[in-house]
ZAPALO-330055 format. One record per residue: residue number from 1; residue in one letter; chain; x, y, z of N, C-alpha, C, O, CB in turn. Coordinates in nm, 3 decimals. Each point is the difference from the previous one (the first is absolute). Glycine has a CB too. Layout:
<pts>
+-----+-----+-------+---------+---------+---------+---------+---------+---------+---------+---------+---------+---------+---------+---------+---------+---------+---------+
|   n | res | chain |      nu |      nv |      nw |     cau |     cav |     caw |      cu |      cv |      cw |      ou |      ov |      ow |     cbu |     cbv |     cbw |
+-----+-----+-------+---------+---------+---------+---------+---------+---------+---------+---------+---------+---------+---------+---------+---------+---------+---------+
| NUM |   A |     A |       X |       Y |       Z |       X |       Y |       Z |       X |       Y |       Z |       X |       Y |       Z |       X |       Y |       Z |
...
+-----+-----+-------+---------+---------+---------+---------+---------+---------+---------+---------+---------+---------+---------+---------+---------+---------+---------+
</pts>
This chain:
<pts>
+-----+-----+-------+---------+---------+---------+---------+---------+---------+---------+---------+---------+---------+---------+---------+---------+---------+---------+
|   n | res | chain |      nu |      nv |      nw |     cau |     cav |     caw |      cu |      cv |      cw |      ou |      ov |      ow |     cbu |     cbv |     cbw |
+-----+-----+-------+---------+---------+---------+---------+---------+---------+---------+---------+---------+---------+---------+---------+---------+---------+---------+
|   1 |   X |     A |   3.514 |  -4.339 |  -2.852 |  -0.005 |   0.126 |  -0.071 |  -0.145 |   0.035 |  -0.034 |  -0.093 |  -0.079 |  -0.013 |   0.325 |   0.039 |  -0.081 |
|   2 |   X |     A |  -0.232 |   0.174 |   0.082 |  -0.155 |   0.043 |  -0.010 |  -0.041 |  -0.027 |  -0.105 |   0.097 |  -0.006 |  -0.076 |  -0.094 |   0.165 |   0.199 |
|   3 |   X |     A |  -0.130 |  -0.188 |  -0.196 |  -0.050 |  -0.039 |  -0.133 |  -0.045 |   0.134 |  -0.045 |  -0.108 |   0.045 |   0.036 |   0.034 |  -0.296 |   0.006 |
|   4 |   X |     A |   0.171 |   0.329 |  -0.135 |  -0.061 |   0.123 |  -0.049 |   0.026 |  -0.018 |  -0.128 |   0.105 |  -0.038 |  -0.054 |  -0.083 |   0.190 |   0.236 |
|   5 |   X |     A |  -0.164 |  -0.112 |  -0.246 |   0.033 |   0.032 |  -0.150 |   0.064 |   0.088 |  -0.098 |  -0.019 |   0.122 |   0.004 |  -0.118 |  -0.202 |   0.058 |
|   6 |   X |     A |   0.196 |   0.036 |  -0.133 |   0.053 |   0.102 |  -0.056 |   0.005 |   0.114 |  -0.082 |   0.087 |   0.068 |  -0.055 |  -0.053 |  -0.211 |   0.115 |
|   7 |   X |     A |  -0.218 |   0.141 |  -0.047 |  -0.036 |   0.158 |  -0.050 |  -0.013 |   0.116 |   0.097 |  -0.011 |   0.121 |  -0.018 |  -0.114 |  -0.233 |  -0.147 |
|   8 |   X |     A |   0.132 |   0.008 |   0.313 |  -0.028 |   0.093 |   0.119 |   0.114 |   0.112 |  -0.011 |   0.114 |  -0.008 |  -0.048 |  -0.223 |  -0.188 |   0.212 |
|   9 |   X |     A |   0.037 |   0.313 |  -0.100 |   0.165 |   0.103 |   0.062 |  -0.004 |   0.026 |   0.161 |  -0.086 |   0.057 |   0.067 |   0.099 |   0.119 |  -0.307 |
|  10 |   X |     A |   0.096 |  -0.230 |   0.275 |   0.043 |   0.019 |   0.154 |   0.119 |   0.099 |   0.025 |   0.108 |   0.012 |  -0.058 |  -0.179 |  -0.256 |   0.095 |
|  11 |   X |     A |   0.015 |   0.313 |   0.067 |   0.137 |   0.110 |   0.024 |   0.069 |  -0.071 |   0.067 |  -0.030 |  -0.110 |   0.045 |  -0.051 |   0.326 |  -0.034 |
|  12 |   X |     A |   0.193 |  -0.150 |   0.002 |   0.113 |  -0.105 |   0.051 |  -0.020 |   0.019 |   0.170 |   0.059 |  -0.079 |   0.073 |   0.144 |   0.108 |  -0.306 |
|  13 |   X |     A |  -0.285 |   0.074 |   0.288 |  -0.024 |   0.043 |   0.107 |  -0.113 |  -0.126 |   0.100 |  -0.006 |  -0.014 |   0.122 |   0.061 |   0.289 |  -0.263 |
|  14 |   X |     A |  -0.123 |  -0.343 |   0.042 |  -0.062 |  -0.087 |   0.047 |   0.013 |  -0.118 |   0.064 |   0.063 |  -0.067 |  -0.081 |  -0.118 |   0.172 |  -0.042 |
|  15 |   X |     A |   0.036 |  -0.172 |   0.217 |  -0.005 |  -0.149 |   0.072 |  -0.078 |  -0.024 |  -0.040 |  -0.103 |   0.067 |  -0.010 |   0.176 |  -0.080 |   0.179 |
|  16 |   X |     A |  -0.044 |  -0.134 |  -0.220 |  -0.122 |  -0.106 |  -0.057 |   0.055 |  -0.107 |   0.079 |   0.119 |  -0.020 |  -0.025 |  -0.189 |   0.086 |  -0.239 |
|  17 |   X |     A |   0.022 |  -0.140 |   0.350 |   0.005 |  -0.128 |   0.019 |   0.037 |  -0.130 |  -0.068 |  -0.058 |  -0.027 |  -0.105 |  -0.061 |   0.149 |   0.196 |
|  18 |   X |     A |   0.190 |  -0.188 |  -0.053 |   0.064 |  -0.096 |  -0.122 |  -0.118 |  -0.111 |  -0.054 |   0.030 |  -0.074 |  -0.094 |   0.235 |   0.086 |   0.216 |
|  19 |   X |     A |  -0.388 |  -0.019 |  -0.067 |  -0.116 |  -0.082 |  -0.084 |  -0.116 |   0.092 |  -0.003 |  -0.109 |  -0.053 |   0.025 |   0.175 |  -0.191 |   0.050 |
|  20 |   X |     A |  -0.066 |   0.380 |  -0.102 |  -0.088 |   0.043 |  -0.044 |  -0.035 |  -0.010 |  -0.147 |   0.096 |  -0.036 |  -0.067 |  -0.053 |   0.142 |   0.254 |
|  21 |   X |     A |  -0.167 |  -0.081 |  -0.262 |   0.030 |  -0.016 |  -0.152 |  -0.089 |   0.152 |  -0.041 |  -0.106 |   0.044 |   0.044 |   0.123 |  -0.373 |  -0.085 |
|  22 |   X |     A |   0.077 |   0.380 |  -0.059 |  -0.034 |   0.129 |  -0.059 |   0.009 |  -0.022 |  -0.135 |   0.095 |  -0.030 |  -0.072 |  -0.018 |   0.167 |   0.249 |
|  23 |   X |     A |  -0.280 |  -0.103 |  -0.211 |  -0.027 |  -0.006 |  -0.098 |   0.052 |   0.081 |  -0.125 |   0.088 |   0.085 |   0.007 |  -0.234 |  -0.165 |   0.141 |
|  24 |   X |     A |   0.072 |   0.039 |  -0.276 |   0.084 |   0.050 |  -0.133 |  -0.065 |   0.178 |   0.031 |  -0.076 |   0.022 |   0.093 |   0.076 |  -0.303 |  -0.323 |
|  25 |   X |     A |   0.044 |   0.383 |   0.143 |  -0.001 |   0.129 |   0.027 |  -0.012 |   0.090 |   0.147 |  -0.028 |   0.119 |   0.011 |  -0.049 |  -0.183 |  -0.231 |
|  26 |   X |     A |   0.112 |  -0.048 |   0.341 |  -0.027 |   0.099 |   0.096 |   0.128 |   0.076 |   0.010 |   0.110 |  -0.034 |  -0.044 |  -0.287 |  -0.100 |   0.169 |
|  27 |   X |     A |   0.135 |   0.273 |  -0.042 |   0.137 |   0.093 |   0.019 |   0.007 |   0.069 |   0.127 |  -0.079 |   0.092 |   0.024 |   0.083 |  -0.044 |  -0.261 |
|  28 |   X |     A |   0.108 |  -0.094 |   0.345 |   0.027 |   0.018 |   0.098 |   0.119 |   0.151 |  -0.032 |   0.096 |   0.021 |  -0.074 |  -0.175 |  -0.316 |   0.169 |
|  29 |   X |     A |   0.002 |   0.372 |   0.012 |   0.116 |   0.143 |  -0.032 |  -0.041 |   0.073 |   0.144 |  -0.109 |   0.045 |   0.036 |   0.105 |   0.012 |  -0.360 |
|  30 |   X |     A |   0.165 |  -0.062 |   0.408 |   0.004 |   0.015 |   0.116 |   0.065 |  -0.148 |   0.131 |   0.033 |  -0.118 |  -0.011 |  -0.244 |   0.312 |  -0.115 |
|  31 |   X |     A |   0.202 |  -0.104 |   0.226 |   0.078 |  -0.124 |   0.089 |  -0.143 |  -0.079 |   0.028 |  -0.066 |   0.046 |   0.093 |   0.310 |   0.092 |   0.054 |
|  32 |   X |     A |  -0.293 |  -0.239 |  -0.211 |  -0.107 |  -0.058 |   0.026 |   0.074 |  -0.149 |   0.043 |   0.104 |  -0.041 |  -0.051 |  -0.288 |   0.199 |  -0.119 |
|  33 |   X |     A |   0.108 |  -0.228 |   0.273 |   0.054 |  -0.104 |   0.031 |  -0.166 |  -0.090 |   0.007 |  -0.115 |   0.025 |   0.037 |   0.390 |   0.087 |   0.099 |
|  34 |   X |     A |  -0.207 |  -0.214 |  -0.190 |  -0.114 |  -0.141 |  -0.051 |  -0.007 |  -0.108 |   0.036 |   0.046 |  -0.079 |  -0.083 |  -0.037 |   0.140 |  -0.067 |
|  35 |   X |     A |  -0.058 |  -0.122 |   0.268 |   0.018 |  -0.063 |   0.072 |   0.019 |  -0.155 |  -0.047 |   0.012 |  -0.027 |  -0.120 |  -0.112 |   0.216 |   0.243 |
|  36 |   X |     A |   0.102 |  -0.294 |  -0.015 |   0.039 |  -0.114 |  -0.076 |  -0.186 |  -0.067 |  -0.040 |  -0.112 |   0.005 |   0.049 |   0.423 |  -0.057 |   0.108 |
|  37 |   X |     A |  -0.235 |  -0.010 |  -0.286 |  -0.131 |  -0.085 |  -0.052 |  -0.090 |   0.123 |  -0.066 |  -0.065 |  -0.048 |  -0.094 |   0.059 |  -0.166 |   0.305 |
|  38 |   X |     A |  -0.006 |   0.277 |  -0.204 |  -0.079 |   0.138 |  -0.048 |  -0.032 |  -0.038 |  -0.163 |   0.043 |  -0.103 |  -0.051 |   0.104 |   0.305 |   0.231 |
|  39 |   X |     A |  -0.219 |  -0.116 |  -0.243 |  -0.012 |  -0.035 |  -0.176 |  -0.083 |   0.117 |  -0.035 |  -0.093 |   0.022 |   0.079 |   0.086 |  -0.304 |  -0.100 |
|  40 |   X |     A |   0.017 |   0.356 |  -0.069 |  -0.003 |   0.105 |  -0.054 |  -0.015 |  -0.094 |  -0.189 |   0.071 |  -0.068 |  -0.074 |   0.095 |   0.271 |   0.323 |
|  41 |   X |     A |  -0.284 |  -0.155 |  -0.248 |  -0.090 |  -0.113 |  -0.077 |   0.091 |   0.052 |  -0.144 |   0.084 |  -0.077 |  -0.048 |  -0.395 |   0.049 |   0.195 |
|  42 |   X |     A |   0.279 |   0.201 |  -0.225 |   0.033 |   0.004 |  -0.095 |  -0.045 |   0.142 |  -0.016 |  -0.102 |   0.001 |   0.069 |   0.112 |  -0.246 |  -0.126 |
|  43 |   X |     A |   0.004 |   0.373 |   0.003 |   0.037 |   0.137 |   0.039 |  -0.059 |   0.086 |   0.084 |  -0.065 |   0.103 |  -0.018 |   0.129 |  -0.127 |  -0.155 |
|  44 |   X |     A |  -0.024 |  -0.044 |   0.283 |   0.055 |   0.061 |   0.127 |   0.056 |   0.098 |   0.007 |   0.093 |  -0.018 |  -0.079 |  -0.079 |  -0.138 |   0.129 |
|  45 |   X |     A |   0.005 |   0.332 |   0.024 |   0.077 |   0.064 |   0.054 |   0.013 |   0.031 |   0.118 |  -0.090 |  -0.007 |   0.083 |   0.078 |   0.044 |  -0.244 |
|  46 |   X |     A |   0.107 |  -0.005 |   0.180 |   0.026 |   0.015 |   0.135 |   0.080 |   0.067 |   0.037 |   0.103 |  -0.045 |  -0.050 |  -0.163 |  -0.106 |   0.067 |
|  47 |   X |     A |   0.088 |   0.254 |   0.055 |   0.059 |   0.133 |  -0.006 |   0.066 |   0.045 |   0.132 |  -0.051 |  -0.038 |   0.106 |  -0.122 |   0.093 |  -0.276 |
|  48 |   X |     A |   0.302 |   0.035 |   0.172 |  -0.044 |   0.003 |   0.217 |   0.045 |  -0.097 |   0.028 |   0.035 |  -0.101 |  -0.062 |  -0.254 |   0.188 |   0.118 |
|  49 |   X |     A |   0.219 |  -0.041 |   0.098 |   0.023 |  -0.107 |   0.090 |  -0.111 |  -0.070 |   0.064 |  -0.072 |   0.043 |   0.091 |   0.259 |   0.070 |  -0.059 |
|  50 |   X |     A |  -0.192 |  -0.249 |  -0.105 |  -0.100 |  -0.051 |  -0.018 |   0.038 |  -0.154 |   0.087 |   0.108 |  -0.054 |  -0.026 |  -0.183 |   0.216 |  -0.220 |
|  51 |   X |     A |  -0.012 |  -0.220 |   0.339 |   0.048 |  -0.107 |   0.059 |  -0.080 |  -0.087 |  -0.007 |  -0.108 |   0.030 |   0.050 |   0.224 |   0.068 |   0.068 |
|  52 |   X |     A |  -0.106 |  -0.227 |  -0.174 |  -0.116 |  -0.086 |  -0.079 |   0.050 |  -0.133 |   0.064 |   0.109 |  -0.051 |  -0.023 |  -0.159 |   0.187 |  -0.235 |
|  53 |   X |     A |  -0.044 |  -0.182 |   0.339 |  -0.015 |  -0.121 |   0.101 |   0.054 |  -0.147 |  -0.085 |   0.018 |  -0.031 |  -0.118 |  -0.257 |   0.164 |   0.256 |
|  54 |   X |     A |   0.251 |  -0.189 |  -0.027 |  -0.002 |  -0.179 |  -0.092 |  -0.112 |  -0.044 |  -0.039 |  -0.090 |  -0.023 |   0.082 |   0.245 |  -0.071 |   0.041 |
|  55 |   X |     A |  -0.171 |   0.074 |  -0.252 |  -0.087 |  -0.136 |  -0.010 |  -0.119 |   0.096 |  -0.021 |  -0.107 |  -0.033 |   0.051 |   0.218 |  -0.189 |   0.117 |
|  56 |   X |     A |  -0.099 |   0.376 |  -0.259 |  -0.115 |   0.099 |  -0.013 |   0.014 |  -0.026 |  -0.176 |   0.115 |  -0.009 |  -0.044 |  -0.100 |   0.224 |   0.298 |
|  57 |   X |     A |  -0.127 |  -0.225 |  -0.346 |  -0.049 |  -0.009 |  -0.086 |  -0.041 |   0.125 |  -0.056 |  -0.111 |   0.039 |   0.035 |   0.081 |  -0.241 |   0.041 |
|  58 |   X |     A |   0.126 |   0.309 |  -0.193 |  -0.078 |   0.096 |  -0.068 |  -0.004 |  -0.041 |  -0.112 |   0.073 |  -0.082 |  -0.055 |  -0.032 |   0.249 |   0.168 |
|  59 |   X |     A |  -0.174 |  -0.080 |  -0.170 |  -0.048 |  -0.066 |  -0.112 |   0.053 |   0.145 |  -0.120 |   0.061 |   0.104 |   0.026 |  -0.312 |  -0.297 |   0.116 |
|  60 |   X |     A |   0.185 |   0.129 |  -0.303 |   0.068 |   0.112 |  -0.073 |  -0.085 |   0.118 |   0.013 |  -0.120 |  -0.007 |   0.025 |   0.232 |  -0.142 |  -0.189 |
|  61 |   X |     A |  -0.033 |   0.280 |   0.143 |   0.000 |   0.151 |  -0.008 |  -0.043 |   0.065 |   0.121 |  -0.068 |   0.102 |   0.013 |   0.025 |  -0.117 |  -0.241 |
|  62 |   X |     A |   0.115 |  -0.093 |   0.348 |   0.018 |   0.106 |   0.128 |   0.051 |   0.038 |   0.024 |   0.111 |  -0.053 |  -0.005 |  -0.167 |   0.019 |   0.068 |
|  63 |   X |     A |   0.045 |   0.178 |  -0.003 |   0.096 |   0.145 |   0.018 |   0.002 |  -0.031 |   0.125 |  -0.100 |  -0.009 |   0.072 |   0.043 |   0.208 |  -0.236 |
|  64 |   X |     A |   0.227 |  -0.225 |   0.211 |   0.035 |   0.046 |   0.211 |   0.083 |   0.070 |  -0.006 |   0.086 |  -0.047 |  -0.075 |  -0.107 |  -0.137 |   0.212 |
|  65 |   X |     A |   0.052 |   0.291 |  -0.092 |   0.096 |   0.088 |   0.062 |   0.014 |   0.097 |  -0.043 |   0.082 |   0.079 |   0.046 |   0.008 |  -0.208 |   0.008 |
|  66 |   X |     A |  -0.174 |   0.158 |  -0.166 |  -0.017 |   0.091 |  -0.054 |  -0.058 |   0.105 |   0.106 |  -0.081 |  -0.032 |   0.087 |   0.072 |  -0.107 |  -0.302 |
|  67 |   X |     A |   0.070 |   0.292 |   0.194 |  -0.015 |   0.103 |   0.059 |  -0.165 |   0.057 |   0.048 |  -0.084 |   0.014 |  -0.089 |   0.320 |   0.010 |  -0.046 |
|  68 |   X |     A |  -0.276 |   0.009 |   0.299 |  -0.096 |  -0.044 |  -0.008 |  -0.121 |   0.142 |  -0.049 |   0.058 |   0.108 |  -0.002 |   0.054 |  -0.328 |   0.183 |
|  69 |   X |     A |  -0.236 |   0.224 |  -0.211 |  -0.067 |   0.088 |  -0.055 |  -0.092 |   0.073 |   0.100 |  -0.119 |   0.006 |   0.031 |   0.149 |  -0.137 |  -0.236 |
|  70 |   X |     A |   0.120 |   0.196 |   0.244 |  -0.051 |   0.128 |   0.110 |   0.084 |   0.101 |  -0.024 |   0.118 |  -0.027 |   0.022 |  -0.194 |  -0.103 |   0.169 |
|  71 |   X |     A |   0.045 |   0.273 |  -0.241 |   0.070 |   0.108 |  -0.027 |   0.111 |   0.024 |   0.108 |   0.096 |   0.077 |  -0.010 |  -0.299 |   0.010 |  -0.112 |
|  72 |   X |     A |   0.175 |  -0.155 |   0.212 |   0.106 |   0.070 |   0.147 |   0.117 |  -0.049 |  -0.026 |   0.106 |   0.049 |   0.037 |  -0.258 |  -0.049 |   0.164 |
|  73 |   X |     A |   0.132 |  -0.131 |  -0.285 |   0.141 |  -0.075 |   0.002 |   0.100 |   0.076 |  -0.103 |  -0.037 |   0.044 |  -0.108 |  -0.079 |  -0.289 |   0.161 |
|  74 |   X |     A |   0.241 |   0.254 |  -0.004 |   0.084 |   0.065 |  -0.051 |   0.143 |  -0.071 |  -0.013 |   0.115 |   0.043 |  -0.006 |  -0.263 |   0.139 |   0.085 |
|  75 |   X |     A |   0.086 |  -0.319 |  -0.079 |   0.155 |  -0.086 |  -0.041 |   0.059 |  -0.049 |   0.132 |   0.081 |  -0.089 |  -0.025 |  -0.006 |   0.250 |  -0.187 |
|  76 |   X |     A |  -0.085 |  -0.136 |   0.356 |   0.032 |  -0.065 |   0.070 |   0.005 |  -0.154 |   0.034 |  -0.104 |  -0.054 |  -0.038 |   0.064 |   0.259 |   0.052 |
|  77 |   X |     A |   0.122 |  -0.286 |   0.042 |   0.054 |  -0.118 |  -0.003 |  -0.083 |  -0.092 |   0.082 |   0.016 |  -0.021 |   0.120 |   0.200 |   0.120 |  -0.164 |
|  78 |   X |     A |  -0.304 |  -0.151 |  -0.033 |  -0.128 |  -0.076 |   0.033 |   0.010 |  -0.139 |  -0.054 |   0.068 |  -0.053 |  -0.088 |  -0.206 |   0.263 |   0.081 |
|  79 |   X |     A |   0.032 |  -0.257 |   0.100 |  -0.008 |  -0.151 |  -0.046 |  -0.082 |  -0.085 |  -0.018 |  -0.075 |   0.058 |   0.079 |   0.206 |  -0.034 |  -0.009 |
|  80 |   X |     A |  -0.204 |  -0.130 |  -0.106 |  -0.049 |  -0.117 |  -0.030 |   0.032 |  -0.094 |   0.055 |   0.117 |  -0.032 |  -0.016 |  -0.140 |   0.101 |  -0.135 |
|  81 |   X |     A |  -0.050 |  -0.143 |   0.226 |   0.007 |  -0.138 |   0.046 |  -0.138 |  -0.074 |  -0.022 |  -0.112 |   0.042 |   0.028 |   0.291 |   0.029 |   0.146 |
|  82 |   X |     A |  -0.146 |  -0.181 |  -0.225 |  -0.084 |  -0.108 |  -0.027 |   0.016 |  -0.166 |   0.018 |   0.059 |  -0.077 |  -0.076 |  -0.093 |   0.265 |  -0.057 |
|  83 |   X |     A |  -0.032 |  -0.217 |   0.246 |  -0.029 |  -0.074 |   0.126 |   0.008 |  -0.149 |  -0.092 |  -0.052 |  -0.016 |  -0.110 |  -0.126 |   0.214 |   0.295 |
|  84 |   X |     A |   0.247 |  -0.289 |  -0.118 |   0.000 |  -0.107 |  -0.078 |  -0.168 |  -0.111 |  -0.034 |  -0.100 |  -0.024 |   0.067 |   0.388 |   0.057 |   0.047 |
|  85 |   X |     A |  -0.246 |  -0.067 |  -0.237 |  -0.097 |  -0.128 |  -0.007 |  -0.161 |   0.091 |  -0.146 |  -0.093 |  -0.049 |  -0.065 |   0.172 |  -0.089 |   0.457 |
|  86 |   X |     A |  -0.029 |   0.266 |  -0.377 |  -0.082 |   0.088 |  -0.044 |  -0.018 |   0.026 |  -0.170 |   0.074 |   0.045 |  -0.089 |  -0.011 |   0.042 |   0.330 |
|  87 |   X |     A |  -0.190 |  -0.135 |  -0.236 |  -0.026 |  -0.005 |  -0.143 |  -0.028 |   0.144 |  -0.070 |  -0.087 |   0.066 |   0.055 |  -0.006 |  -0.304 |  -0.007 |
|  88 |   X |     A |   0.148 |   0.290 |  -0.151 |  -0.052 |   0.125 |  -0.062 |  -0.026 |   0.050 |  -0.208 |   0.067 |   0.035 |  -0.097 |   0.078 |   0.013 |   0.377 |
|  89 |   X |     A |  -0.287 |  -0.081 |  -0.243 |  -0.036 |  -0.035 |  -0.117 |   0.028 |   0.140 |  -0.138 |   0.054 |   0.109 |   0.017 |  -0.240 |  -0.295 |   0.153 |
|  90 |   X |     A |   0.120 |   0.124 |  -0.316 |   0.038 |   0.097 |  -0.070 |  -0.045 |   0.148 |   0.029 |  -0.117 |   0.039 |   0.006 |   0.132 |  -0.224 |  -0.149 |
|  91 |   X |     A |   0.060 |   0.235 |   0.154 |   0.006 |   0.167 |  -0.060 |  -0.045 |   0.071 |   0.110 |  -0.087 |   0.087 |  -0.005 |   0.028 |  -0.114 |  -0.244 |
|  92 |   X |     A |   0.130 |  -0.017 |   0.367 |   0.033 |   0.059 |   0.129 |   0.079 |   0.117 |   0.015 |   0.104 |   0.018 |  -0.063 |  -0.124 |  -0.220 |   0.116 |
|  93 |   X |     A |  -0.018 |   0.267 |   0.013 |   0.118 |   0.108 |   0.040 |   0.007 |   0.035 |   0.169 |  -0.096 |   0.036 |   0.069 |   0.055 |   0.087 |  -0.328 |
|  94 |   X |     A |   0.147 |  -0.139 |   0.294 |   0.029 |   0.006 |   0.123 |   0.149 |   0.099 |   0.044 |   0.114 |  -0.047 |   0.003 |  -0.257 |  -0.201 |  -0.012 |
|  95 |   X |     A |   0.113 |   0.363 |   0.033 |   0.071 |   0.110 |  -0.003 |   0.140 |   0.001 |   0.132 |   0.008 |  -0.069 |   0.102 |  -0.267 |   0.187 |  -0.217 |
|  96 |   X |     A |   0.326 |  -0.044 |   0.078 |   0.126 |   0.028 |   0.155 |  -0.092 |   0.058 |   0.095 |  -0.117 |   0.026 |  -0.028 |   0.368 |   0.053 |  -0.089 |
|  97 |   X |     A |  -0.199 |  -0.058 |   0.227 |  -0.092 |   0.091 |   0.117 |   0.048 |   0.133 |  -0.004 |   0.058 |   0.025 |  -0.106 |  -0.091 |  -0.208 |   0.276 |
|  98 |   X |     A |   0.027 |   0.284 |  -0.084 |   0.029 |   0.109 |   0.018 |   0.100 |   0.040 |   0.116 |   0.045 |  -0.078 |   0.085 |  -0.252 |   0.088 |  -0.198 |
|  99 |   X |     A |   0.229 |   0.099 |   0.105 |   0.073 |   0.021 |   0.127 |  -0.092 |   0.062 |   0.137 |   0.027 |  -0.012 |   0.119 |   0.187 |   0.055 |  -0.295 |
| 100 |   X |     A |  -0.347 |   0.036 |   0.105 |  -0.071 |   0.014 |   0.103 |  -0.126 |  -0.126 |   0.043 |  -0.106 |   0.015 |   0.059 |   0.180 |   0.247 |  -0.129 |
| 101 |   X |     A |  -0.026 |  -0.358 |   0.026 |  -0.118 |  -0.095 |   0.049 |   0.131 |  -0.157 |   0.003 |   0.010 |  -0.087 |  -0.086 |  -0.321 |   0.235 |  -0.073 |
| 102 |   X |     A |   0.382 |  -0.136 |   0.276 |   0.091 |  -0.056 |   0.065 |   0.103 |  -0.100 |  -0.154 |   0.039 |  -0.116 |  -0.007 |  -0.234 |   0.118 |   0.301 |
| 103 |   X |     A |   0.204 |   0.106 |  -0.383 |   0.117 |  -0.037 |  -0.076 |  -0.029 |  -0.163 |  -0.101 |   0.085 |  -0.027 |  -0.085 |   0.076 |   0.175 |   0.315 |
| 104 |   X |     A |  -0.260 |  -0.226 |  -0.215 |   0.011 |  -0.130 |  -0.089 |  -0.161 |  -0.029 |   0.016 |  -0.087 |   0.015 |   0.086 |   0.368 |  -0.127 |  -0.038 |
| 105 |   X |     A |  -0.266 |   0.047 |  -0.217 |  -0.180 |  -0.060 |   0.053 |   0.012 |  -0.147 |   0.013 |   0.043 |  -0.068 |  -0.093 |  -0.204 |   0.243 |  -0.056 |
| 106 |   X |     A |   0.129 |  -0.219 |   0.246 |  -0.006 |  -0.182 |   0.068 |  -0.111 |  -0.043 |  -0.087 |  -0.090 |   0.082 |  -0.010 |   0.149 |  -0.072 |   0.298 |
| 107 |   X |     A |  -0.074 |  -0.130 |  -0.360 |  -0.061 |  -0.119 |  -0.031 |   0.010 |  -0.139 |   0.139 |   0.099 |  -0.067 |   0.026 |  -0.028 |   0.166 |  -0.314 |
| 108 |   X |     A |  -0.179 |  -0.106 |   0.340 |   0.039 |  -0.138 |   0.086 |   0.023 |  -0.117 |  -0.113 |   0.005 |  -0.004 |  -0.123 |  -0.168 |   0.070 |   0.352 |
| 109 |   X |     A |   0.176 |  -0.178 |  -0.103 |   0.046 |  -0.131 |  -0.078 |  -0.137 |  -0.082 |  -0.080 |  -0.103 |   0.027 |   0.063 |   0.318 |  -0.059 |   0.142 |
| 110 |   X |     A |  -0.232 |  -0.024 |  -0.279 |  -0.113 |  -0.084 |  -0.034 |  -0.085 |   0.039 |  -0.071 |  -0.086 |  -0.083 |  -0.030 |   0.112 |   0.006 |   0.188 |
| 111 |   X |     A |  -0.037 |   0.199 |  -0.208 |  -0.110 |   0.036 |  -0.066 |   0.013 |   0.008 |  -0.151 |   0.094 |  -0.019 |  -0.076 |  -0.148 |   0.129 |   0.279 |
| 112 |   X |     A |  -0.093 |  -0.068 |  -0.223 |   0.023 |  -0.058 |  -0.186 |  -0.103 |   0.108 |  -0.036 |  -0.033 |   0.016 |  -0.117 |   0.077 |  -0.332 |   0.087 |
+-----+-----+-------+---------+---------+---------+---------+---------+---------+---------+---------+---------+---------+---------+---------+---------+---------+---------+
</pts>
């Protein structure tokens, strides 16, 4: 079973992996799926459809999936992917993609 705390809030829309660990105040809202081994240090959001690798490390008060900051976007069904092994430190923000710039923004694997 996944190690989540119990100040976290998870939508029920979410996949978490059964050994991922989700830190105290983070808040998952949306079909976000969390790969295995993953850890989401401590308030974390994460928003969207958001796809978060194995064995990727966020740190506290990073923003993913959150809607991205381009006037064009108008709510279309976008996405986030983030490449396993990938470290992402405090107070990151890493946005959905668009629909005119092929619909998702990619993170490769490994990076920090």
């Amino acid at each position: 079973m996944s190690l989540i705390h119990p100040t976290a809030v998870i939508d029920a829309r979410a996949e978490i992996a059964p050994d991922a660990e989700i830190g105290p105040y983070c808040v998952i809202d949306g079909p976000a799926r969390i790969g295995a081994r993953a850890k989401l240090v401590s308030h974390v959001s994460i928003a969207g459809r958001v796809e978060l690798g194995e064995d990727c490390v966020v740190y506290p008060f990073a923003a993913l999936g959150h809607p991205p900051q381009d006037f064009k976007y108008k709510g279309e069904d976008t996405r986030l992917a983030i490449g396993p092994r990938t470290v992402i430190r405090e107070h990151a923000t890493m946005h959905l993609g668009t629909s005119f710039g092929r619909g998702e923004t990619v993170v490769g694997s490994d990076g920090y």
